[in-house]
VMD Tcl script that draws the C-alpha trace (Angstrom):
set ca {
  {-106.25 42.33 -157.01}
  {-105.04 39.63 -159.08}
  {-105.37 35.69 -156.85}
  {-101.73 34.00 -156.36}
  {-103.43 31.23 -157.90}
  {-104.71 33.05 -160.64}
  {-100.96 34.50 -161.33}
  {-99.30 31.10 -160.80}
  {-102.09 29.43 -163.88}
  {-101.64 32.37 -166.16}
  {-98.32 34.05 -165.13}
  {-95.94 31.40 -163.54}
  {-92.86 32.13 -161.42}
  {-89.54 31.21 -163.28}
  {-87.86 27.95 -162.43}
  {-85.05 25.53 -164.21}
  {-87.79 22.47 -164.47}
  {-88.06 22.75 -168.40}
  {-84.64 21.72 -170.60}
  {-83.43 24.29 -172.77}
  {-84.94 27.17 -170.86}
  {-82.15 29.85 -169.66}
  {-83.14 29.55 -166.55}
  {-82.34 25.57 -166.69}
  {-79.00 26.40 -168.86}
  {-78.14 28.86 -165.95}
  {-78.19 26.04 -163.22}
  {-76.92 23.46 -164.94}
  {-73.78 25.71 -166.60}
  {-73.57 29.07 -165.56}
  {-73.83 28.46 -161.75}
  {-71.63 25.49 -161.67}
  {-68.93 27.93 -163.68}
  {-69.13 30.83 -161.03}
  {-68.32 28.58 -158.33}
  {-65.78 26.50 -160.37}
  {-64.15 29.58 -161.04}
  {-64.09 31.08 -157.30}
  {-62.62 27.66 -156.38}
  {-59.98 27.99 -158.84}
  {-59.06 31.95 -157.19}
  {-58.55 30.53 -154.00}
  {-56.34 28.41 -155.02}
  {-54.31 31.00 -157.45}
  {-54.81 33.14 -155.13}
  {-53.25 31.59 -152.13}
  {-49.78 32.74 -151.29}
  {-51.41 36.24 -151.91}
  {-54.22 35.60 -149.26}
  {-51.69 33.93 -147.26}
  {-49.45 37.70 -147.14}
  {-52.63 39.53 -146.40}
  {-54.04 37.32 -143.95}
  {-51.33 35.31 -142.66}
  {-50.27 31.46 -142.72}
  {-52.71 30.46 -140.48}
  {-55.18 31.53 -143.54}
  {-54.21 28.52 -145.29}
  {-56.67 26.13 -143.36}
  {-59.67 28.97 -144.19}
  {-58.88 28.19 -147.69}
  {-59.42 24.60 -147.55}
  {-62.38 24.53 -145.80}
  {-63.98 27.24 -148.63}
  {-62.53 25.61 -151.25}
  {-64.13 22.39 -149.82}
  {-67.69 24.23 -149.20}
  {-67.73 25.07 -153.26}
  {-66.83 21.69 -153.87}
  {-69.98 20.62 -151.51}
  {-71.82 23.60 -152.95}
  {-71.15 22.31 -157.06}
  {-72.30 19.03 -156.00}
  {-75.58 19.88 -154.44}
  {-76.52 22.43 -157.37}
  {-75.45 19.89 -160.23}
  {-77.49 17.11 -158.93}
  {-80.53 18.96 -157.89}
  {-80.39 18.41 -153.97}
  {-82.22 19.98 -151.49}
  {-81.42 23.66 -150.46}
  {-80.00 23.86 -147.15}
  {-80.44 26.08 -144.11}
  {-78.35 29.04 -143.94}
  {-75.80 28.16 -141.00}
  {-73.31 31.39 -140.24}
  {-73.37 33.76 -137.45}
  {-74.34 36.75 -140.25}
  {-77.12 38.57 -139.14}
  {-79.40 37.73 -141.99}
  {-79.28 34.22 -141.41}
  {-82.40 33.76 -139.03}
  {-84.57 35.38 -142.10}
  {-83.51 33.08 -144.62}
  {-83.65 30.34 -142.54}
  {-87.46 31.15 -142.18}
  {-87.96 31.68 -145.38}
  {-86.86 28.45 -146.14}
  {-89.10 26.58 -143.58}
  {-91.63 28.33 -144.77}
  {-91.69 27.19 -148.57}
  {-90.76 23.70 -147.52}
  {-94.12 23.71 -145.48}
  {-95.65 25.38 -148.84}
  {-94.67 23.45 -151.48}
  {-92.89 20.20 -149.60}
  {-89.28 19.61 -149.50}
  {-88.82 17.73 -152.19}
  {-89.80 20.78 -154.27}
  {-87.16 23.32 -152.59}
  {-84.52 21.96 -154.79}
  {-82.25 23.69 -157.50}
  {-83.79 23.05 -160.58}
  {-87.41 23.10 -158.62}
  {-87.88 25.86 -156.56}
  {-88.35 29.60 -157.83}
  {-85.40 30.98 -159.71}
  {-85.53 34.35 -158.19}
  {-85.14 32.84 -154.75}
  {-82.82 30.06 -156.02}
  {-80.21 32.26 -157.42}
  {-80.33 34.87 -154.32}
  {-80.17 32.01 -152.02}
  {-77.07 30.98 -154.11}
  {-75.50 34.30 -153.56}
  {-76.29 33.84 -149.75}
  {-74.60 30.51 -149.77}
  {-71.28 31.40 -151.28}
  {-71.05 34.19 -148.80}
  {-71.65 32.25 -146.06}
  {-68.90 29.80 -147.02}
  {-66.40 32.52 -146.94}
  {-67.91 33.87 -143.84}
  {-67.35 30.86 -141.87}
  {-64.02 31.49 -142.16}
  {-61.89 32.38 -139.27}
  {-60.16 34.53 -141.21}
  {-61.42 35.47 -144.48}
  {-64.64 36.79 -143.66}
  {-64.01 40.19 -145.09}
  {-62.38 39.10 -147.92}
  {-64.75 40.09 -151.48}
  {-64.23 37.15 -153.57}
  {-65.44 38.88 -156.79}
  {-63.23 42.29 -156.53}
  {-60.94 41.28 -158.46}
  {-63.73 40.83 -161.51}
  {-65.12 44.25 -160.62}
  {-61.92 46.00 -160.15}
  {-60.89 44.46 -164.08}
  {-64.36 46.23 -165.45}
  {-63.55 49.56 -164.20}
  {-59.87 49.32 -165.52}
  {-60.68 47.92 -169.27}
  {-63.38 50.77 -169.19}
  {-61.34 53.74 -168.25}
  {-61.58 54.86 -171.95}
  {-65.05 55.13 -171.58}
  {-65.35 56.18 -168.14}
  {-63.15 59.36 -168.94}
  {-65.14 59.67 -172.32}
  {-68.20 60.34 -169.91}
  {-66.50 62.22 -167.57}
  {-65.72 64.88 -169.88}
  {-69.20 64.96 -171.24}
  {-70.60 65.48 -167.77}
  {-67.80 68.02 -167.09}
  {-68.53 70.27 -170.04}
  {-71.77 70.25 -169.09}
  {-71.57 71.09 -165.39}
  {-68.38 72.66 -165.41}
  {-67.45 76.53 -166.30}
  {-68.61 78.09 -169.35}
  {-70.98 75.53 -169.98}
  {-74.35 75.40 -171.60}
  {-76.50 77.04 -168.88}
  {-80.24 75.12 -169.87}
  {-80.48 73.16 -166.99}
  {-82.06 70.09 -168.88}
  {-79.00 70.10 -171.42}
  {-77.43 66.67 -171.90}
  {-79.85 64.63 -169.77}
  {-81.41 62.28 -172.22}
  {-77.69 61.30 -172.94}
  {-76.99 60.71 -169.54}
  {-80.15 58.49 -168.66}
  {-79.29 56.21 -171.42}
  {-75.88 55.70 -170.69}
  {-76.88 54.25 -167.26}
  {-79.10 52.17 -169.31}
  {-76.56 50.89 -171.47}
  {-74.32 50.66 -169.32}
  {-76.20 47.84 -167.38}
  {-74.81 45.20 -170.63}
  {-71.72 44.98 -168.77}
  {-72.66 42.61 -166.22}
  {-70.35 39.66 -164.62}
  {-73.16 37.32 -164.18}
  {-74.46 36.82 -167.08}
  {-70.55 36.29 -168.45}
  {-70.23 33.61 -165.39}
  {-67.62 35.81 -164.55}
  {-65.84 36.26 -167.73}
  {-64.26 39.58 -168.91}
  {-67.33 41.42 -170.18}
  {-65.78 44.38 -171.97}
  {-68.68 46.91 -174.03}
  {-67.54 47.33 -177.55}
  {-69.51 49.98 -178.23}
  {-69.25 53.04 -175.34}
  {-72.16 53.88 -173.04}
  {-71.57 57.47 -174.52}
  {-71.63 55.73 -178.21}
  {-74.49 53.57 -177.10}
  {-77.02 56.42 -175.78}
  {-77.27 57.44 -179.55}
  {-77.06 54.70 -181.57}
  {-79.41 51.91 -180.23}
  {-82.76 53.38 -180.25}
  {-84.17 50.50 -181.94}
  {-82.99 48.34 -179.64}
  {-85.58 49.53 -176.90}
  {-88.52 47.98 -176.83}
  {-90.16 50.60 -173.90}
  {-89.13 54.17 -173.78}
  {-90.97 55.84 -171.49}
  {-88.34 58.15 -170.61}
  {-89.98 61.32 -172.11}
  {-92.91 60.84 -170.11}
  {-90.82 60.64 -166.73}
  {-88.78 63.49 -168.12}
  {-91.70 65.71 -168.48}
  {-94.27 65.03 -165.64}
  {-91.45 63.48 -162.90}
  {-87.82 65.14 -163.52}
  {-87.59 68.05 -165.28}
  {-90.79 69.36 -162.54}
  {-88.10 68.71 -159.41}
  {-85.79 71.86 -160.68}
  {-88.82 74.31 -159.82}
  {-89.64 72.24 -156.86}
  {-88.51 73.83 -153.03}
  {-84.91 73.36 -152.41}
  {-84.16 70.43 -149.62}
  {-87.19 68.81 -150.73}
  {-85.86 67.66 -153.30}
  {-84.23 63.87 -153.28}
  {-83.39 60.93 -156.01}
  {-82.82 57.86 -155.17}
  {-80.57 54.74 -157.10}
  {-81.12 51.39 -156.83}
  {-77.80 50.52 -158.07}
  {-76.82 47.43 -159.86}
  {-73.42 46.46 -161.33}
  {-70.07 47.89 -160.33}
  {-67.49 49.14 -162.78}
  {-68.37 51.06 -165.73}
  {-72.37 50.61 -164.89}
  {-71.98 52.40 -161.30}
  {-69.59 55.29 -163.11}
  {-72.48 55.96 -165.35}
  {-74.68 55.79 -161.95}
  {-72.16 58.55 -160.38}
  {-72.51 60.69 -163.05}
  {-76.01 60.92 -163.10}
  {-76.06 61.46 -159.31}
  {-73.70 64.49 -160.00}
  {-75.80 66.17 -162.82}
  {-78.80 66.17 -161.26}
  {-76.80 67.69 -157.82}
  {-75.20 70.10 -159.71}
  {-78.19 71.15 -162.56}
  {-80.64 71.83 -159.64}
  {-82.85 68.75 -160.13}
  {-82.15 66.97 -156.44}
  {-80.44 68.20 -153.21}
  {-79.42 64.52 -152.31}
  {-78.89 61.43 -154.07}
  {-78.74 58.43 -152.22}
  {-77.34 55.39 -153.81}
  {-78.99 52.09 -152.86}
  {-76.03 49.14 -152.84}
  {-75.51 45.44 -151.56}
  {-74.17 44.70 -147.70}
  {-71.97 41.97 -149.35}
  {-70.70 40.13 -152.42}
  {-73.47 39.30 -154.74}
  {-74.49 38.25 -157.98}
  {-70.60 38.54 -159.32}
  {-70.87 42.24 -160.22}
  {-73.13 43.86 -157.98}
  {-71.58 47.02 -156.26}
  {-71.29 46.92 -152.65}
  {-69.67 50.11 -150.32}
  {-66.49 48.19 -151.07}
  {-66.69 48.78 -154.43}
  {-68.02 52.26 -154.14}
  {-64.97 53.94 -152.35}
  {-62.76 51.98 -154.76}
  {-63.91 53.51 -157.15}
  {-64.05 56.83 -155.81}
  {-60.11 56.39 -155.00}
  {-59.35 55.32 -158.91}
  {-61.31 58.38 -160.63}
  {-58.41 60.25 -158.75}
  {-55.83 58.64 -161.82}
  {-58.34 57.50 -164.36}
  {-58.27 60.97 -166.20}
  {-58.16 64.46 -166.05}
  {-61.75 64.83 -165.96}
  {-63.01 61.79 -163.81}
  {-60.01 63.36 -160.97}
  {-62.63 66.60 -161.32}
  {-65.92 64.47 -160.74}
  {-63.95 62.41 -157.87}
  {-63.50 65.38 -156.12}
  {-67.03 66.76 -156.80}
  {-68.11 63.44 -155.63}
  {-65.92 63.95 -152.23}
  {-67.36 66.71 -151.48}
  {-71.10 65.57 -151.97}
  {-70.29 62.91 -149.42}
  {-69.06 65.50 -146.91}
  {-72.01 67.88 -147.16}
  {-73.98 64.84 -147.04}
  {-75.66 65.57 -150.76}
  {-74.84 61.50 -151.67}
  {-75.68 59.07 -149.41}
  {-74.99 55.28 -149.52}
  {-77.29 52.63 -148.21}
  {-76.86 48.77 -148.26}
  {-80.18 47.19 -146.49}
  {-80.18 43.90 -146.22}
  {-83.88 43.48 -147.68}
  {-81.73 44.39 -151.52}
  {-80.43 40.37 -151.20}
  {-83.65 38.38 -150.31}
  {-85.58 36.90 -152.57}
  {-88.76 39.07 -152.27}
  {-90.55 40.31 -155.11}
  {-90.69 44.16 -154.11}
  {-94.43 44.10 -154.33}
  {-94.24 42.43 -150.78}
  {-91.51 45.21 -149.48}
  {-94.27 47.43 -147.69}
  {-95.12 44.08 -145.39}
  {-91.73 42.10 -145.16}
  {-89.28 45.43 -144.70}
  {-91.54 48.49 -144.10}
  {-88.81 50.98 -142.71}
  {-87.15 50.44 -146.52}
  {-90.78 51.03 -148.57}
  {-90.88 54.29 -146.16}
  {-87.57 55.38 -146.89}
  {-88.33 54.95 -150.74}
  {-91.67 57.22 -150.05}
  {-88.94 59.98 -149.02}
  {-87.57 60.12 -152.98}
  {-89.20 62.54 -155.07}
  {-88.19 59.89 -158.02}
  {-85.85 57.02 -157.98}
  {-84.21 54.75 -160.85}
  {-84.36 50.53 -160.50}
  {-80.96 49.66 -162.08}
  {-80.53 46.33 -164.02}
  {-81.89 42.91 -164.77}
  {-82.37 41.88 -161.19}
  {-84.49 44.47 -160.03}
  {-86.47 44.31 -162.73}
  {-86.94 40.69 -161.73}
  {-87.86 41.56 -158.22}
  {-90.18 44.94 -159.93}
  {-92.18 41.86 -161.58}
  {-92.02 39.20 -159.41}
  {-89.98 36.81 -162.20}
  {-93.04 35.66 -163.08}
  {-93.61 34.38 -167.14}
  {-95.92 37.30 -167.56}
  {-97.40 37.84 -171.58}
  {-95.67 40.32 -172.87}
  {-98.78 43.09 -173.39}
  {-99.54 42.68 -169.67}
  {-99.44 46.53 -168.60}
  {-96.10 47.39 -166.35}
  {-98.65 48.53 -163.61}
  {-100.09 45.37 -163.50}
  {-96.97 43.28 -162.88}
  {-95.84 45.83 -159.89}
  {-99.30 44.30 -157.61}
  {-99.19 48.19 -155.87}
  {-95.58 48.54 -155.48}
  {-95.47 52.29 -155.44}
  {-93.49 53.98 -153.28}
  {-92.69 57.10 -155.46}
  {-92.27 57.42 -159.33}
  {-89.31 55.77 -160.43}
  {-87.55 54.49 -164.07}
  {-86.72 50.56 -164.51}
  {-83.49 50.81 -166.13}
  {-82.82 47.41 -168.01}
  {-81.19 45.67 -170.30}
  {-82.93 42.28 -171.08}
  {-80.92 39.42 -169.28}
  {-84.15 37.12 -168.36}
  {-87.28 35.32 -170.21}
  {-89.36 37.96 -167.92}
  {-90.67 40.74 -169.55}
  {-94.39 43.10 -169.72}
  {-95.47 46.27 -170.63}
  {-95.10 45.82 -174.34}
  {-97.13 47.36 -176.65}
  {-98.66 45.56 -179.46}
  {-97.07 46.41 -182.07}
  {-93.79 45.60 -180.29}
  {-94.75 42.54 -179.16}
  {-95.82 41.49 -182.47}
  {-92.23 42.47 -184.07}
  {-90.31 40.30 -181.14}
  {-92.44 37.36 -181.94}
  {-90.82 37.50 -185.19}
  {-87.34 37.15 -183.88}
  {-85.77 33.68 -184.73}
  {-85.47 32.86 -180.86}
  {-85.66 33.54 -176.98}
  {-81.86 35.15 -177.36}
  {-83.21 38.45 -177.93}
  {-84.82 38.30 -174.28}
  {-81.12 37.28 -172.56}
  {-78.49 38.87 -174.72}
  {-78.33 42.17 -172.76}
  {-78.99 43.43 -176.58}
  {-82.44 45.26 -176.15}
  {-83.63 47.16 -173.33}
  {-86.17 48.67 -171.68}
  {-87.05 52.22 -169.81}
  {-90.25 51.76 -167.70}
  {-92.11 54.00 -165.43}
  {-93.70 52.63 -162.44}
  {-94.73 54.16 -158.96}
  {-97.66 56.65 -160.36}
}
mol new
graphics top color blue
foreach p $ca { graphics top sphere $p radius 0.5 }
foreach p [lrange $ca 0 end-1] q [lrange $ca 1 end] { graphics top cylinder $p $q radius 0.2 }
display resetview
């Protein structure tokens, strides 16, 4: 086992200490912009939140818009981070958490720019929520729907462009080979992770190119396949396997068009034979701009009823799967702290037991993958295995698209050929991807 001390010399955690980094160009612009921008729909917002939740809302919106204000301040000029202080459950942990790395490192060094970037940015998330929370009124109010909401809509295209797909395979008459179309489908949930509202700062972030279009066109764009292996020795294995034994589980990631490529999946592999129950792994609040919540989920689930003819078919499929309890959805809070997963089995055992139910499971996204590898600046030829330090709860996919200067698992040759690219962009752009096994 690898020392802390050892990983911090050779592999250090990500932080916003070094100009010109993305991490430091994420604090200093991309951060301040979220929060700029969530003040701003407050205030747009107003005589709609004031119809919803009634004039007395009007002082709630105030005192939020205020906390930003306070919030913008303290990130932009690198104060200390604050205790968490709401009534949410969660806020005893964090609070903790905190203590403890002051006590670690020293205040002074639990600042924005200072302190880890993994835990940074989810304490950021934490903090905006617990703005809104303090509210007397608003507490229930998602502050980033509206953002999600827009990426299913400009995607409905797309979404109904997959639909059918799925449909003609899983519908009548179709192609009875039970592994028929599933390569397509796997990398359209990869692709489908580019469209993510964080990285954007919340801007519109419509895919040119189709998931569908994607899945067959960008092989050269990622940089670890190792989705034939998984295929082969993992999935294609679980249609043979004992029925009710049988269960895949999805760490989901963004809402919109990503979580439609999510729900698609989900419903091949309940209808081909490959699981008897999917359970889809969300967030218990707003987070990270785009990340899908149960909110979001049954939103969804109401628009595929006029998105098309064939997502209408796949909402009710989906219906059903809920009723017979064949999808599940979870939201534990360990999916928002700052851990790196490695630590899941000692800081949140009931979840790492829960995982060890799956006979696979998918990590969707950047963040995860961040959490999969601690967000630590690892060289890029370090093994996968190696960065996970034992997390292993059952075999599982990292499904990413490259949003963050953390990356391992790269072969040589591969790792020679991105050294050659003109700069770090090729790392951030959501451009290249990877499909990484883990768990084995």
């Amino acid at each position: 086992m690898i020392s802390e001390e050892d990983l911090d010399s050779n592999a250090p955690k990500l932080n916003g200490r070094k100009e010109g980094t993305f991490v430091f160009i994420t604090i200093k612009d991309r951060w301040p912009k979220i929060v700029a921008r969530l003040a701003n729909d407050f205030c747009v917002k107003r005589a709609e939140l004031l119809e919803s939740y009634g004039e007395s809302a009007d002082e709630d919106i105030k005192a939020v818009n205020h906390g930003f204000a306070e919030l913008r301040y303290r990130m932009t000029t690198d104060k200390p981070l604050e205790n968490i202080v709401d009534n949410y459950g969660n806020a005893g942990v964090w609070n903790t958490l905190l203590i403890n790395l002051r006590d670690k490192v020293g205040e002074d060094q639990v600042t924005w720019y200072r302190a880890d970037w993994l835990f940074v940015e989810c304490y950021l998330y934490r903090k905006i929520f617990s703005i809104v929370f303090n509210s007397r009124l608003l507490r229930d109010y998602d502050y980033f729907a509206e953002q999600k909401q827009s990426s299913f809509k400009e995607h409905v295209p797309q979404i109904e462009e997959s639909a059918s797909f799925l449909m003609s395979i899983v519908g009548e008459g179709a192609p009875a080979h039970e592994t028929f179309g599933l390569v397509t489908m796997l990398k359209m949930c990869l692709w489908g992770n580019r469209a993510d509202l964080s990285l954007s700062g919340g801007d519109r972030a419509v895919l040119a190119q189709s998931s569908m279009i994607a899945s067959t066109k960008r092989e050269n764009f990622i940089l670890v396949d190792d989705l034939n292996t998984a295929l082969l020795n993992y999935i294609y294995p679980l249609h043979k396997k004992e029925k009710g034994t049988r269960r895949i589980d999805i760490v989901l990631d963004n809402a919109g068009v990503e979580l439609m490529g999510d729900l698609i999946l989900a419903e091949y592999f309940l209808s081909m034979g490959f699981a008897d129950k999917v359970v889809l792994h969300g967030k218990e609040f707003p987070y990270f701009v785009s990340d899908t919540t149960k909110g979001d989920f049954d939103w969804t689930l109401e628009q595929l009823k006029e998105a098309g003819e064939n997502c209408a078919k796949l909402q009710e499929r989906l219906a059903q799967r809920l009723e017979k309890g064949e999808l599940v959805w979870n939201a534990h809070p360990f999916w928002t702290f700052p851990h790196a997963y490695f630590e899941m089995p000692t800081e949140c055992p009931e979840l790492y037991e829960e995982l060890k139910k799956a006979s696979f499971a998918f990590f969707k996204g950047d963040l995860n993958y961040r959490k999969l590898v601690g967000d630590r600046d690892w060289d890029f030829e370090t093994p996968f295995v190696t960065t996970l330090r034992g997390f292993a709860p059952c075999p599982f996919l990292a499904l990413r698209t490259l949003k963050a200067e953390t990356l391992a698992g790269l072969s040589r040759e591969t790792a020679i050929r991105v050294l050659d690219f003109e700069d770090n962009q090729w790392l951030v752009s959501g451009e290249y991807a990877v499909c990484q096994l883990g768990g084995i």
